[in-house]
N, CA and C atoms of all chains as a GROMACS GRO file, in nm:
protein
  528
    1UNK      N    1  -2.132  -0.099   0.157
    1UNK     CA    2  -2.073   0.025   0.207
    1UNK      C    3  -1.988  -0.004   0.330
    2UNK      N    4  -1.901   0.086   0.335
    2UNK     CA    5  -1.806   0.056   0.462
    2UNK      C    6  -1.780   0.204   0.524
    3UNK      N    7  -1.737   0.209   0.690
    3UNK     CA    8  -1.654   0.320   0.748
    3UNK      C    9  -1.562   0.325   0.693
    4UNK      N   10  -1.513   0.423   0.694
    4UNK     CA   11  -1.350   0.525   0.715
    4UNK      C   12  -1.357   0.609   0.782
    5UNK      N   13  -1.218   0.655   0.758
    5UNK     CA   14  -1.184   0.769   0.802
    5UNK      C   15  -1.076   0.884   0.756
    6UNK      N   16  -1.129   0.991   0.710
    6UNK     CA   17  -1.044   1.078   0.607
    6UNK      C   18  -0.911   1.089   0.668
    7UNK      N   19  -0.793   1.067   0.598
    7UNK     CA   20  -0.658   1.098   0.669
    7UNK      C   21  -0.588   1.147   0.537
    8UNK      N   22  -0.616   1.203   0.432
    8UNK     CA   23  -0.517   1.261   0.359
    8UNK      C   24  -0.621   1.327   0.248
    9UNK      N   25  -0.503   1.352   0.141
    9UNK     CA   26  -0.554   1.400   0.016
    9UNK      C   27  -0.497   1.402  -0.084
   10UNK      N   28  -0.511   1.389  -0.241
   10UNK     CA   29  -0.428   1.358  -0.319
   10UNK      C   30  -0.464   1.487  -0.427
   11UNK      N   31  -0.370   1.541  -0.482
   11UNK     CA   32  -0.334   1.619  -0.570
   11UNK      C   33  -0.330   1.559  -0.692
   12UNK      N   34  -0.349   1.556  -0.837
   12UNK     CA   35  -0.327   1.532  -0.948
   12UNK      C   36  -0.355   1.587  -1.065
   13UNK      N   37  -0.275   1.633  -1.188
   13UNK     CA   38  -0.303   1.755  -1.281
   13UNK      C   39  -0.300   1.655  -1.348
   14UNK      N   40  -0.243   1.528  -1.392
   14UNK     CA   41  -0.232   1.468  -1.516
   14UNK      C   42  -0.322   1.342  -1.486
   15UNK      N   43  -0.428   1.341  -1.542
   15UNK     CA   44  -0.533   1.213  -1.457
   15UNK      C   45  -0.661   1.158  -1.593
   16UNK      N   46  -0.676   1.099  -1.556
   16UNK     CA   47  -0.793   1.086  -1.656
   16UNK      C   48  -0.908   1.166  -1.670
   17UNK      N   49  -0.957   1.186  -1.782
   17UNK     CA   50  -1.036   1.347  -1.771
   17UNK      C   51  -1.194   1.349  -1.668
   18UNK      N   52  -1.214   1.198  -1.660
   18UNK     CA   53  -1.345   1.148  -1.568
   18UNK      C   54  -1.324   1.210  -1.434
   19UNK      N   55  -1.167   1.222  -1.408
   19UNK     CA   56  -1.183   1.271  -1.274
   19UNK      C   57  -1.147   1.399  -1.285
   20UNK      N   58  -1.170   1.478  -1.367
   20UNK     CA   59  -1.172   1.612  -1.354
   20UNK      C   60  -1.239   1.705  -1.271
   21UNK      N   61  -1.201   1.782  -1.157
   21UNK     CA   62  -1.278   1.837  -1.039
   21UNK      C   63  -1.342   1.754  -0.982
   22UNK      N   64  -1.251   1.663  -0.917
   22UNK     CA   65  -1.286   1.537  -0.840
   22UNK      C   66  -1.216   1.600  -0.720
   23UNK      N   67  -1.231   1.576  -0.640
   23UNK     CA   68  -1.180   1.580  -0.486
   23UNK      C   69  -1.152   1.450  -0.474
   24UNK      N   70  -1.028   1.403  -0.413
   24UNK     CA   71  -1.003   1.257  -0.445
   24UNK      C   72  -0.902   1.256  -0.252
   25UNK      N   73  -0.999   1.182  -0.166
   25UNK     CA   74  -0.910   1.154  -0.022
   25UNK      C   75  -0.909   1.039  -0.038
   26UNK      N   76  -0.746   1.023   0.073
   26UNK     CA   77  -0.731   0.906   0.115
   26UNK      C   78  -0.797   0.870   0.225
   27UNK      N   79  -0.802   0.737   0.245
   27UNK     CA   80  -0.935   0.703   0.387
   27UNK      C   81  -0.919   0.567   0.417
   28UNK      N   82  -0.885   0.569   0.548
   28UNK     CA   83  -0.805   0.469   0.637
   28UNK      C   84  -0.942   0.360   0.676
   29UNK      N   85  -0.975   0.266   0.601
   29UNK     CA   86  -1.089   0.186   0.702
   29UNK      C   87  -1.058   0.188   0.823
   30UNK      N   88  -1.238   0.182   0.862
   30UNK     CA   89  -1.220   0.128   1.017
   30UNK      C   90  -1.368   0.066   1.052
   31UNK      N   91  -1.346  -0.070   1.166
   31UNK     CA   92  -1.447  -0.131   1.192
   31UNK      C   93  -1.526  -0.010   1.296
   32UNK      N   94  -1.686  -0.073   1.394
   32UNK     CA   95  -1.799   0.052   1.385
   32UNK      C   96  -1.695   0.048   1.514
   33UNK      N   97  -1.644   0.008   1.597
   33UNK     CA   98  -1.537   0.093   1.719
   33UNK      C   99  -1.466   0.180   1.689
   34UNK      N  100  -1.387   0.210   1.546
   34UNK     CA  101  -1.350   0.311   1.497
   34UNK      C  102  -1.173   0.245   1.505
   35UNK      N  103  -1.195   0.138   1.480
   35UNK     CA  104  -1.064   0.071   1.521
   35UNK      C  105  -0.998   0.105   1.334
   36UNK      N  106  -0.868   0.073   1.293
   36UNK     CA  107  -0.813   0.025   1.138
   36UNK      C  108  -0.848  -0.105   1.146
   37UNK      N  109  -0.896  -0.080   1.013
   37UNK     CA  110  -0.964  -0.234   0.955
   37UNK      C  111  -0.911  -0.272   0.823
   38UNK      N  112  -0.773  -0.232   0.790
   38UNK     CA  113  -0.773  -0.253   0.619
   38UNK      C  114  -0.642  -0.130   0.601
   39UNK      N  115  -0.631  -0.124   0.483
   39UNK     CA  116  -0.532  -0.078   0.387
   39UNK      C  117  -0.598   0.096   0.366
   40UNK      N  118  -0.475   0.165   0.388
   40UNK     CA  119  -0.608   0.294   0.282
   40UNK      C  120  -0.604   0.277   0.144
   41UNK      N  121  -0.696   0.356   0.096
   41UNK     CA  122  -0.747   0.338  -0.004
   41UNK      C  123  -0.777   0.507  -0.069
   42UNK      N  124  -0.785   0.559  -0.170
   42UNK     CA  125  -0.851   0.658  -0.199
   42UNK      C  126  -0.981   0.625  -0.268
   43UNK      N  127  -1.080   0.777  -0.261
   43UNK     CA  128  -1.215   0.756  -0.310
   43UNK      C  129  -1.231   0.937  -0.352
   44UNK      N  130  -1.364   0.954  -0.413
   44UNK     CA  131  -1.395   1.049  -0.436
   44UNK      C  132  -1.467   1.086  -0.364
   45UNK      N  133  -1.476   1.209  -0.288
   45UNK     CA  134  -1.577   1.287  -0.242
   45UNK      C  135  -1.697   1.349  -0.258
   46UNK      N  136  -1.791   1.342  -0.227
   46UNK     CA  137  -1.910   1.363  -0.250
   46UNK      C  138  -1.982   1.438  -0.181
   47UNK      N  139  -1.912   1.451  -0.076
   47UNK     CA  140  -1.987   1.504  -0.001
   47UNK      C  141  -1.924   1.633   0.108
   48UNK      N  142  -1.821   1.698   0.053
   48UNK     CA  143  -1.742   1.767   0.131
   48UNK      C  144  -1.658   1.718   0.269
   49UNK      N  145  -1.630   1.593   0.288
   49UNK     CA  146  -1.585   1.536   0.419
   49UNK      C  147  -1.450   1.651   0.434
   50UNK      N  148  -1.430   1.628   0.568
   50UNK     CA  149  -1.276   1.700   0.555
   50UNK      C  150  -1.163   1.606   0.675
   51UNK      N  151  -1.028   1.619   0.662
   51UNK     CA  152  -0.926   1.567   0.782
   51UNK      C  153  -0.984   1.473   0.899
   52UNK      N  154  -1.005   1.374   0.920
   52UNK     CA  155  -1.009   1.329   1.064
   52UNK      C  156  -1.193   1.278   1.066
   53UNK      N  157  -1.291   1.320   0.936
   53UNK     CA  158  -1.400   1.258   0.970
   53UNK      C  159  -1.441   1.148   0.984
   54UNK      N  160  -1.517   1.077   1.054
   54UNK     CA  161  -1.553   0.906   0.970
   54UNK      C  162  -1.710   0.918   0.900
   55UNK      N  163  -1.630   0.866   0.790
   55UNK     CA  164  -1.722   0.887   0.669
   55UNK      C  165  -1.805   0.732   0.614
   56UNK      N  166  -1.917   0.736   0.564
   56UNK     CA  167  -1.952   0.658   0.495
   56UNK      C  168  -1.938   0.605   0.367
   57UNK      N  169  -1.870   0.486   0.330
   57UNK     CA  170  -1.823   0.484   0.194
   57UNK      C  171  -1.849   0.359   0.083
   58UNK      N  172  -1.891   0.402  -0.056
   58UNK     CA  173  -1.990   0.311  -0.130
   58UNK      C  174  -1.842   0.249  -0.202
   59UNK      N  175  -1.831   0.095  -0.201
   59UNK     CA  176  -1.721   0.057  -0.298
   59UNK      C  177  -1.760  -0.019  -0.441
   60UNK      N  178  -1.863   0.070  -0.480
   60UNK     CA  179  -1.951   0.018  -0.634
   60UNK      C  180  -1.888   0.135  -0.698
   61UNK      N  181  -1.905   0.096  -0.831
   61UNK     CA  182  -1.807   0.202  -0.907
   61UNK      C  183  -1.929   0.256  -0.968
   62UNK      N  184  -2.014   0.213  -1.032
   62UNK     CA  185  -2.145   0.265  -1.084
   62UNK      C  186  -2.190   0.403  -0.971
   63UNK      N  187  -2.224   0.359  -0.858
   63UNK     CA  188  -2.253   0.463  -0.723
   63UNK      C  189  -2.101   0.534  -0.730
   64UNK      N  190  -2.011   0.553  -0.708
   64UNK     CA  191  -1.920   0.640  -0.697
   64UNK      C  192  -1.890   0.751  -0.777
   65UNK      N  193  -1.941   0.675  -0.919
   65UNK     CA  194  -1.941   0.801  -1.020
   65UNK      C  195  -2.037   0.862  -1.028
   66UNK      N  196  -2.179   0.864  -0.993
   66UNK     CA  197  -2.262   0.924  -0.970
   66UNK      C  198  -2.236   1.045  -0.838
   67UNK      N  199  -2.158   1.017  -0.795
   67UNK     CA  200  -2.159   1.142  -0.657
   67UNK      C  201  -2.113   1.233  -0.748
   68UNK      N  202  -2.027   1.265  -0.885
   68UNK     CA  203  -2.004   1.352  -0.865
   68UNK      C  204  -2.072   1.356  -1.045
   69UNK      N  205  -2.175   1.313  -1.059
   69UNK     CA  206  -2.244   1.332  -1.189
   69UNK      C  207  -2.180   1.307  -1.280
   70UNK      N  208  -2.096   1.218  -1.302
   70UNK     CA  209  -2.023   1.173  -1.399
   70UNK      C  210  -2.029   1.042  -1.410
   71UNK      N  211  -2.175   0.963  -1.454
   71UNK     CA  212  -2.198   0.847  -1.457
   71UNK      C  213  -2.112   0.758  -1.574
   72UNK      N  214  -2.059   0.687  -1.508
   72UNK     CA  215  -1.935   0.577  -1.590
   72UNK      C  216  -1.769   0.667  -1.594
   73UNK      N  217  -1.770   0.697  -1.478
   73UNK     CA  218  -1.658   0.770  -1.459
   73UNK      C  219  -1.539   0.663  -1.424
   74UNK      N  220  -1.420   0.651  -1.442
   74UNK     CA  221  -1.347   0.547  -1.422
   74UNK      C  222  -1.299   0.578  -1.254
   75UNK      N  223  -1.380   0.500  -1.154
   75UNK     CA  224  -1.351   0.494  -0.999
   75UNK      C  225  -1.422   0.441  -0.965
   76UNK      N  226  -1.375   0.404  -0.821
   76UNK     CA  227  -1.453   0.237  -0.794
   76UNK      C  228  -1.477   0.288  -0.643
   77UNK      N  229  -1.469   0.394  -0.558
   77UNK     CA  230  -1.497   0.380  -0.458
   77UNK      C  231  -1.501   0.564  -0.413
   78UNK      N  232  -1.624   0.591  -0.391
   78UNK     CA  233  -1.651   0.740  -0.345
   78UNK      C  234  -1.735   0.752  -0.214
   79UNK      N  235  -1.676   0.894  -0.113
   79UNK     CA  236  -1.730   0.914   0.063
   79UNK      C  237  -1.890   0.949  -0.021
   80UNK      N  238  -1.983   0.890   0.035
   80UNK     CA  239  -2.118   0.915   0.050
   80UNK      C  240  -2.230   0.988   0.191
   81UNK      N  241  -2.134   1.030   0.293
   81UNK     CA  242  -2.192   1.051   0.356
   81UNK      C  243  -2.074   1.111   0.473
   82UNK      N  244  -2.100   1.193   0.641
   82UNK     CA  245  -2.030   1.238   0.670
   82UNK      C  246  -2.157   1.138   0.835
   83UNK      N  247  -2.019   1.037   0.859
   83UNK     CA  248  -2.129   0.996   1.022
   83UNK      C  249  -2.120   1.078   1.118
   84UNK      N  250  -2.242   1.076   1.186
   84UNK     CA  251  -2.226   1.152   1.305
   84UNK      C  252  -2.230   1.051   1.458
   85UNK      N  253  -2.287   0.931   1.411
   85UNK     CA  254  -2.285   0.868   1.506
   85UNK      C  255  -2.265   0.720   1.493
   86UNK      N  256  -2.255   0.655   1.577
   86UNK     CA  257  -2.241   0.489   1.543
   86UNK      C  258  -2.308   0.415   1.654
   87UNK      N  259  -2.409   0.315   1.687
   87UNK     CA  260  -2.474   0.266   1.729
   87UNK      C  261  -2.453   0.130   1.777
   88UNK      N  262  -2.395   0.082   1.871
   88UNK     CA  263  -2.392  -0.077   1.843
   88UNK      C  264  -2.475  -0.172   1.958
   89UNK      N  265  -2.574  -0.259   1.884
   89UNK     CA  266  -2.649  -0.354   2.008
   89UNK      C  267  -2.506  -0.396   2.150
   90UNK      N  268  -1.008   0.300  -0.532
   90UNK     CA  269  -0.842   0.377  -0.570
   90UNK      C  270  -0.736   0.356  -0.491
   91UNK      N  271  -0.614   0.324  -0.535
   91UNK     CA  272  -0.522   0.342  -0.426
   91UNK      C  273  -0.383   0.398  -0.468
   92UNK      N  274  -0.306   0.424  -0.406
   92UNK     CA  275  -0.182   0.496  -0.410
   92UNK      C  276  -0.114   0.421  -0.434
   93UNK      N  277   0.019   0.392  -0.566
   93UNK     CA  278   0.140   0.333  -0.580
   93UNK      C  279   0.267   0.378  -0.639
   94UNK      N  280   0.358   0.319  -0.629
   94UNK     CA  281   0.457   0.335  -0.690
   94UNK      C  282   0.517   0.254  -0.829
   95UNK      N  283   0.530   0.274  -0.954
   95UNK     CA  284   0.575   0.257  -1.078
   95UNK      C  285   0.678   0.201  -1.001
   96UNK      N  286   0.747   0.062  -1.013
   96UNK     CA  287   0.868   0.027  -0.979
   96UNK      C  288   0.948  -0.051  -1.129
   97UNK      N  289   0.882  -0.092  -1.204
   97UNK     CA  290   0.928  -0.127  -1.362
   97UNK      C  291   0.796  -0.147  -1.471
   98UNK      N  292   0.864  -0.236  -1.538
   98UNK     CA  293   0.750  -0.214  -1.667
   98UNK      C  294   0.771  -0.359  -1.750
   99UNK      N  295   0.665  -0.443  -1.826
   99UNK     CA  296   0.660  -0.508  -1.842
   99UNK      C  297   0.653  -0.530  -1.958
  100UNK      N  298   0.729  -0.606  -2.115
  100UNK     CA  299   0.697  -0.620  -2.234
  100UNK      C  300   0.674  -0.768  -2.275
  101UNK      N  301   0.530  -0.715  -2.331
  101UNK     CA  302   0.458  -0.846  -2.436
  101UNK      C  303   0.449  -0.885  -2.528
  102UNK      N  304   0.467  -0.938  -2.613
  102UNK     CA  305   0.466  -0.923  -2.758
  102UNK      C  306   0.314  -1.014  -2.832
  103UNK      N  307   0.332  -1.121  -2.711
  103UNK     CA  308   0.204  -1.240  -2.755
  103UNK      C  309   0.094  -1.169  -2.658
  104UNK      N  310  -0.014  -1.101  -2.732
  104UNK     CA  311  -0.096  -1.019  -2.620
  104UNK      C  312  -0.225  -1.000  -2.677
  105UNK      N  313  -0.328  -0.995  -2.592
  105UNK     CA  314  -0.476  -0.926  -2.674
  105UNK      C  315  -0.459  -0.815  -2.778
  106UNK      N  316  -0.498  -0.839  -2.891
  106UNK     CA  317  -0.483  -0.718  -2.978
  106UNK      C  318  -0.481  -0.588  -2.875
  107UNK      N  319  -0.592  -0.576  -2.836
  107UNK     CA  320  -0.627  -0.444  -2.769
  107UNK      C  321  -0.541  -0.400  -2.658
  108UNK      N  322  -0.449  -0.462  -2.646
  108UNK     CA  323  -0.332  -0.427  -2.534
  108UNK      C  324  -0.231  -0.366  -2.598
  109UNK      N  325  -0.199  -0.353  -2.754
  109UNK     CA  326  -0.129  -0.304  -2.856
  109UNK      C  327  -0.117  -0.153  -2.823
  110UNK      N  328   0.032  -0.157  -2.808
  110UNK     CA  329   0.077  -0.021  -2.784
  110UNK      C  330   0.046   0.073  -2.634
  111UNK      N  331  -0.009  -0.085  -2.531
  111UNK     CA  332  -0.021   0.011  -2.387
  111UNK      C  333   0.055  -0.020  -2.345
  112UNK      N  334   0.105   0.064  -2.235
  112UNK     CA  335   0.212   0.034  -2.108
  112UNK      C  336   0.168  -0.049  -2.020
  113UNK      N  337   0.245  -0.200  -2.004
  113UNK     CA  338   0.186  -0.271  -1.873
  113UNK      C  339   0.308  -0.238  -1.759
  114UNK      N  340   0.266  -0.193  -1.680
  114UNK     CA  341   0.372  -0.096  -1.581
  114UNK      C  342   0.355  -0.246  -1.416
  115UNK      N  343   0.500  -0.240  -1.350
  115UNK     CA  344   0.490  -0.272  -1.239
  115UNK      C  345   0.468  -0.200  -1.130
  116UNK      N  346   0.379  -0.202  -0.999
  116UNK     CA  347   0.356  -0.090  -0.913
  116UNK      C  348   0.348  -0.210  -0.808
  117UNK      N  349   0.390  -0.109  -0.691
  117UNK     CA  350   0.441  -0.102  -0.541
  117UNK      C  351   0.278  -0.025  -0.495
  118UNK      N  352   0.179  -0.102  -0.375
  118UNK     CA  353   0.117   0.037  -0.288
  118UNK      C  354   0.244   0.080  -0.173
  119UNK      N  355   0.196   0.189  -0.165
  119UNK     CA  356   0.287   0.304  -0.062
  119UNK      C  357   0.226   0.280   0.102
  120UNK      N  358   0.323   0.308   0.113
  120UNK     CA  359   0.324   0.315   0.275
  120UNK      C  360   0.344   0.448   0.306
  121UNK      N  361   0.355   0.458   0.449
  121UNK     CA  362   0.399   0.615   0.518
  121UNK      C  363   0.475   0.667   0.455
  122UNK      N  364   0.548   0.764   0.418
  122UNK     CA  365   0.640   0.790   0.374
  122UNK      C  366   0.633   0.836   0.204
  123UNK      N  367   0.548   0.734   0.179
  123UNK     CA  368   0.583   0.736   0.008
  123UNK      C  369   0.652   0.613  -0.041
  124UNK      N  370   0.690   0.491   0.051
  124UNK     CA  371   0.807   0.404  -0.017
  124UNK      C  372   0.706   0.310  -0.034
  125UNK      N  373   0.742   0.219  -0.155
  125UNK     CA  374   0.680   0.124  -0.192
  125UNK      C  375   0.678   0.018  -0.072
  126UNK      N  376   0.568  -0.081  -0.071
  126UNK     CA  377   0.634  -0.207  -0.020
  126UNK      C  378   0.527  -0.292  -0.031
  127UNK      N  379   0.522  -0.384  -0.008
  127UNK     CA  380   0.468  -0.524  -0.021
  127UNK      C  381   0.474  -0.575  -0.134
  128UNK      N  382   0.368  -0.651  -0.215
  128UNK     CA  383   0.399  -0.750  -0.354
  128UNK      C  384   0.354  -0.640  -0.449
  129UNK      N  385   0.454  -0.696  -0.537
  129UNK     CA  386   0.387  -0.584  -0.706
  129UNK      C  387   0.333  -0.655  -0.759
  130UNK      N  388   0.250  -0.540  -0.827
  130UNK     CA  389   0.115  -0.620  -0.889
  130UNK      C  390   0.140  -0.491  -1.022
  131UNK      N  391   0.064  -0.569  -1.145
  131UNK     CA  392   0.093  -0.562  -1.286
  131UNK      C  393  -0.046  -0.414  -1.301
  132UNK      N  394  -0.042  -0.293  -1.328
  132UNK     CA  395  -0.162  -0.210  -1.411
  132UNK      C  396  -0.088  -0.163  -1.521
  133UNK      N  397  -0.216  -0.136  -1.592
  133UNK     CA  398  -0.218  -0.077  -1.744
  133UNK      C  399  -0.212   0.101  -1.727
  134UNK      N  400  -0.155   0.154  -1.789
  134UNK     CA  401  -0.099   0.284  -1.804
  134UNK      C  402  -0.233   0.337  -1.867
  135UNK      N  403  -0.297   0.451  -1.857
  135UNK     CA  404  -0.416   0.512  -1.932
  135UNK      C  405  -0.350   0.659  -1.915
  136UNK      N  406  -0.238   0.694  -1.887
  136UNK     CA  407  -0.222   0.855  -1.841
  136UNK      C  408  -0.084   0.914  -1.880
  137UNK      N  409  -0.010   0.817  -1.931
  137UNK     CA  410   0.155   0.839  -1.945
  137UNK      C  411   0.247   0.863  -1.814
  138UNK      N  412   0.187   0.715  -1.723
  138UNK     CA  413   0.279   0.699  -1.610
  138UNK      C  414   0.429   0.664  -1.663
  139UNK      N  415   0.512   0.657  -1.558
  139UNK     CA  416   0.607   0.596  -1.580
  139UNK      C  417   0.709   0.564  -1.453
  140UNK      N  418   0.859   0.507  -1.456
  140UNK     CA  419   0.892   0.497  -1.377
  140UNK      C  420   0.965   0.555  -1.246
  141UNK      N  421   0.890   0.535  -1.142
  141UNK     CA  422   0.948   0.627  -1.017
  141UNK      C  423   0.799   0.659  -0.974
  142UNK      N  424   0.723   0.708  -1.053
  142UNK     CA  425   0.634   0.830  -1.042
  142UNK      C  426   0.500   0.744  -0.924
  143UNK      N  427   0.481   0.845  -0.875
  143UNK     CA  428   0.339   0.842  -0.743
  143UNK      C  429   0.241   0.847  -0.835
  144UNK      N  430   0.177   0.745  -0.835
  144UNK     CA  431   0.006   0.750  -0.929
  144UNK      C  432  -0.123   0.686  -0.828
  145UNK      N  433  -0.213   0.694  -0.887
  145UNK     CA  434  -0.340   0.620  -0.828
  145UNK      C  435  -0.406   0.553  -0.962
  146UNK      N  436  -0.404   0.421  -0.911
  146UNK     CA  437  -0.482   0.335  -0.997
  146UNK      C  438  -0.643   0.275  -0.973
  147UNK      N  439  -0.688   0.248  -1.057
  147UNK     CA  440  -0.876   0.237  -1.021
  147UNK      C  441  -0.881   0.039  -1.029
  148UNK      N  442  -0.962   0.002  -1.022
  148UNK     CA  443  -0.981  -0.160  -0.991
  148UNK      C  444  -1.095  -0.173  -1.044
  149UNK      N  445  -1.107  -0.303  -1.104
  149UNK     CA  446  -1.206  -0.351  -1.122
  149UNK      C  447  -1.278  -0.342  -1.256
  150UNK      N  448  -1.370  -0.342  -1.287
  150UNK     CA  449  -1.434  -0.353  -1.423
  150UNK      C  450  -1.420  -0.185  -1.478
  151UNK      N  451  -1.420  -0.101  -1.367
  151UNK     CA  452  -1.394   0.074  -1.405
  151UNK      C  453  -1.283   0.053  -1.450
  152UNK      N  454  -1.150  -0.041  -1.440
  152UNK     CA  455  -1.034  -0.028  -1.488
  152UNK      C  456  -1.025  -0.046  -1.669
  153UNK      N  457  -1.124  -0.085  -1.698
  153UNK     CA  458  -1.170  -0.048  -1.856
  153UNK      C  459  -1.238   0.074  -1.874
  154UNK      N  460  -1.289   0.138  -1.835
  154UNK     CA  461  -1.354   0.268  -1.868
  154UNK      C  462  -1.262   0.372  -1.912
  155UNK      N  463  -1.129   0.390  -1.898
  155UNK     CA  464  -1.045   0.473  -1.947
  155UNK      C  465  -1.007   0.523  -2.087
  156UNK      N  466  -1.051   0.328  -2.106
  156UNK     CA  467  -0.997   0.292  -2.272
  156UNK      C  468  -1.102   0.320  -2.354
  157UNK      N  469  -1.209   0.319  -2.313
  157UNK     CA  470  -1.372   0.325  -2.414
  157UNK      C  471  -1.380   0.436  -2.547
  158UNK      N  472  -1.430   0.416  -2.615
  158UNK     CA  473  -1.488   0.268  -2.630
  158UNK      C  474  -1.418   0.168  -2.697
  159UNK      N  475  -1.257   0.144  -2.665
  159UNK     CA  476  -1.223   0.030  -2.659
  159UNK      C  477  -1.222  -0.069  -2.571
  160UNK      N  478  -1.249  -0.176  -2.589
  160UNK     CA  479  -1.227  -0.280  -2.521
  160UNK      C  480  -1.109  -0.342  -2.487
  161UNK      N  481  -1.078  -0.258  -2.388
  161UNK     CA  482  -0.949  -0.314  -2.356
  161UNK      C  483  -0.958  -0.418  -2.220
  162UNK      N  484  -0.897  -0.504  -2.211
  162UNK     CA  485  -0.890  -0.623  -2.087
  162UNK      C  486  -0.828  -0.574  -1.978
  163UNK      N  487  -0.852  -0.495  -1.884
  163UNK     CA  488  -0.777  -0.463  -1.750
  163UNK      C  489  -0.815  -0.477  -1.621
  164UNK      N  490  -0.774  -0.524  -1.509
  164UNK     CA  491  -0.827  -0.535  -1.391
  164UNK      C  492  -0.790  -0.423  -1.243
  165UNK      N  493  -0.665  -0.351  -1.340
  165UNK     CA  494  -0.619  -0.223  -1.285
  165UNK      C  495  -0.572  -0.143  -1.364
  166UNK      N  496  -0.595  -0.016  -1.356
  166UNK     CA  497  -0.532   0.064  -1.417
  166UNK      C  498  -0.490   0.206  -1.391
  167UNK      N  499  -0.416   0.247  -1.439
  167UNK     CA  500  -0.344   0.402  -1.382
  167UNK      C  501  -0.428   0.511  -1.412
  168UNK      N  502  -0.478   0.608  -1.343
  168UNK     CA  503  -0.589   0.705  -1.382
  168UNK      C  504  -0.546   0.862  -1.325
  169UNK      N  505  -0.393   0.841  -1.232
  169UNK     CA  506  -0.356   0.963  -1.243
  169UNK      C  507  -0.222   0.979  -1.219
  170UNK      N  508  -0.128   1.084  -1.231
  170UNK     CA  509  -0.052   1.109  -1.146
  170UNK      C  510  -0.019   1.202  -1.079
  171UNK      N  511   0.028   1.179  -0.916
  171UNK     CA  512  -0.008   1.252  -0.841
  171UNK      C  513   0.081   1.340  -0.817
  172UNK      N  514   0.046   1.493  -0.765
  172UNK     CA  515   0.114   1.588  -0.791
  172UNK      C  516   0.181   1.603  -0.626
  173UNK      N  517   0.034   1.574  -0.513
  173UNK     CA  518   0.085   1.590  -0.404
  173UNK      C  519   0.019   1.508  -0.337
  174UNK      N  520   0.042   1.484  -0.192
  174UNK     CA  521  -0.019   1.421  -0.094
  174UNK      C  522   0.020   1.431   0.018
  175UNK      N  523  -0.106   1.485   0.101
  175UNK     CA  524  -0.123   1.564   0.238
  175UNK      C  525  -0.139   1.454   0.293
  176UNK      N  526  -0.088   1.349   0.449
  176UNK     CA  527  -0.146   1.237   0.452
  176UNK      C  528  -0.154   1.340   0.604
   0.00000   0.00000   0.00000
C-alpha cells in the first residue's frame, strides 16, 4: 500500500462495464512528509475520499476490485482508506 | 490506472491468435494540460479507443480481464474513455 493524494477526477461513459459506478480519482503519490513521490496515477474509490485528501492506497488488483464488490474487476489500484494522521519515529 | 493519450496505432499480422482482430494502439501518459509526453508505450484497445482520444488504461495481469474469458496476452490495456477531467 502506498500514500496519495486526491488531485483530480475522471469522467468516462464509454469504459469497460467492470467499472461501471466506479468513482475513478486521480492521485498524486506522496512519501509519509507528504512530499510527490511518483507519477499520478488513477484508482478507484472506495471509500468516498474527496479533492486535496491523503489517502491510503492498495496497488493489488485482486484488493481494488473488491472495494467496490466487483471481484475480478479489470483495475489494479483502488483509495482504501481516508488518513488522518502520519506518524514518523 | 493511468491517463493517456492514443498517439497512433500499430499493425501485426504475425501475432498470438488471440490478438486477432484487436487494436494495438500507441499511447502518450499526460501531463498538465492534457498533452502527451514522455516514451510511448504499446496497449490493447478493449473499448473502441482511437486516435487523439483521452483514455485510461489498467496494468498488469487485470489488463486481461477485459477479454475473459478469452485469453488474451496483454500487459496494458484501454478500459475507458474519458469524457472529462477535473485535475
Amino acid at each position: 500500500m502506498i500514500l496519495a493524494r486526491v488531485v483530480g477526477r475522471v469522467v468516462a461513459t464509454q469504459k469497460d462495464r467492470s467499472h461501471a459506478g466506479a468513482k475513478i480519482l486521480q492521485l498524486q503519490p506522496i512519501d509519509p512528509e507528504g512530499r510527490d513521490a511518483g507519477e499520478p496515477f488513477l484508482a478507484f474509490d472506495g471509500v468516498d475520499a474527496g479533492p486535496g485528501d491523503r489517502v491510503l492506497v492498495t496497488l493489488d488488483g485482486w484488493s481494488a476490485s473488491w472495494t467496490i464488490r466487483r471481484p475480478g474487476a479489470a483495475v489494479d489500484a483502488a483509495v482504501i482508506g481516508v488518513v488522518d494522521t502520519v506518524e514518523l519515529a | 490506472m493511468r491517463l493517456a493519450r492514443v498517439v497512433g496505432n500499430v499493425v501485426a499480422t504475425v501475432k498470438n491468435p488471440a490478438l486477432d482482430g484487436k487494436k494495438i494502439l500507441i499511447c502518450k501518459h499526460v501531463g498538465a494540460g492534457g498533452r502527451p509526453e514522455g516514451r510511448a508505450f504499446l496497449a490493447l484497445d478493449s473499448i473502441g479507443a482511437g486516435w487523439g482520444e483521452l483514455v485510461y488504461y489498467v496494468r498488469g495481469k487485470e489488463a486481461a480481464f477485459p477479454f475473459l474469458p478469452d485469453e488474451v496476452p496483454s500487459d496494458a490495456t484501454i478500459v475507458a474513455i474519458v469524457d472529462s477531467w477535473e485535475a
